[in-house]
N, C-alpha and C positions, 0 to 999 in steps of 0.2 A: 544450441540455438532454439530448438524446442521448449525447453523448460523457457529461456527467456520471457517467448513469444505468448506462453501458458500464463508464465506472471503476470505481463502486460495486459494478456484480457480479463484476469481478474481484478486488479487494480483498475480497469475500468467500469467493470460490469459490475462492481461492489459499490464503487464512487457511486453510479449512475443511479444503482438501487438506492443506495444507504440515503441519497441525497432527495430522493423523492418522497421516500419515508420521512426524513426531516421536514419538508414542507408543509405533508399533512398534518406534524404533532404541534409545530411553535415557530411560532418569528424567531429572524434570525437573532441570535443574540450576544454580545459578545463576550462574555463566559465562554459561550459553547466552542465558540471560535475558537480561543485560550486554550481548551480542553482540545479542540481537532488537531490545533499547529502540535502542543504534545505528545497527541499518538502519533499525527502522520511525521514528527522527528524521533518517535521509539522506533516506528513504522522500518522507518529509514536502516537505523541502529541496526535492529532485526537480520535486514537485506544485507547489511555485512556480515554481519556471524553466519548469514544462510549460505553466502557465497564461500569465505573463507573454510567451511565448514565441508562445504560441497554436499548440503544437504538435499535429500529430490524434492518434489516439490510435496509429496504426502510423505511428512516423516515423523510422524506423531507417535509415540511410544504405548500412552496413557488414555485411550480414547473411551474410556466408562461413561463418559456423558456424551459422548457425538462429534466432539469439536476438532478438527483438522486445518485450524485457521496457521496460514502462514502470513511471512512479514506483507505478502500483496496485500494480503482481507485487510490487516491493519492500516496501513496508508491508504487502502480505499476507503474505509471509515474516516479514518481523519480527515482527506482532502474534502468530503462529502461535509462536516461538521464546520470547518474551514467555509467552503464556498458560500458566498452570499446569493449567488442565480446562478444559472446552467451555462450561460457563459464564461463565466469564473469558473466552475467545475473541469468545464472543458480546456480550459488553461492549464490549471491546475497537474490534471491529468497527463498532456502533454509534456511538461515539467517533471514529473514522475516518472512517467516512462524514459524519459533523455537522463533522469539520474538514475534510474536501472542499467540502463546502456552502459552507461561511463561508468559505475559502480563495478558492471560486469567486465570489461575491459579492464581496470584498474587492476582488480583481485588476480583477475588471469595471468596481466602482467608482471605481478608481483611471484605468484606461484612459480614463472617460467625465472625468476630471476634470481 
């Protein structure tokens, strides 16, 4: 339940950053859109192999450049590239976390079965 609860605030707290940073650099555009629905569906992808995997939430093997991104940091970029205004984001994000939930439910269910 903890790891869940850890995912969740970083898929928010990444959306909320990545998404302000967007603001400042360029209009929305829809390339970039294209480009977010992408990752936040590898994003997604990720979240099963992490679950299936039963990986923790820092399980980086290979860290010579610093990077410890799991499948949250990724679908918080995407949803954040995805969103057109903060309201949208905050949908978005919503949505993200309810397929966390059921993601995580689903896999558990399947392991016990």
């Amino acid at each position: 339940m903890k790891l869940l609860i850890l995912k969740g605030l970083t898929v928010v707290g990444v959306g909320l950053v990545a998404f302000a940073a967007k603001l400042q650099l360029v209009e929305p555009v829809f390339f970039i859109q294209i480009v977010g629905a992408v990752i936040s569906l590898l994003g997604i992808f990720y979240w099963v192999l992490e679950l299936r995997s039963n990986l923790p939430y820092f399980y980086g093997h290979s860290q010579s450049a610093g990077s410890n991104a799991n499948a949250s940091v990724v679908v918080g970029i995407g949803l954040a590239l995805v969103a057109n205004s903060w309201f949208n984001l905050v949908g978005y994000l919503i949505l993200a976390l309810l397929i966390l939930v059921l993601l995580q439910r689903v896999v558990k269910q399947k392991k016990i079965a």
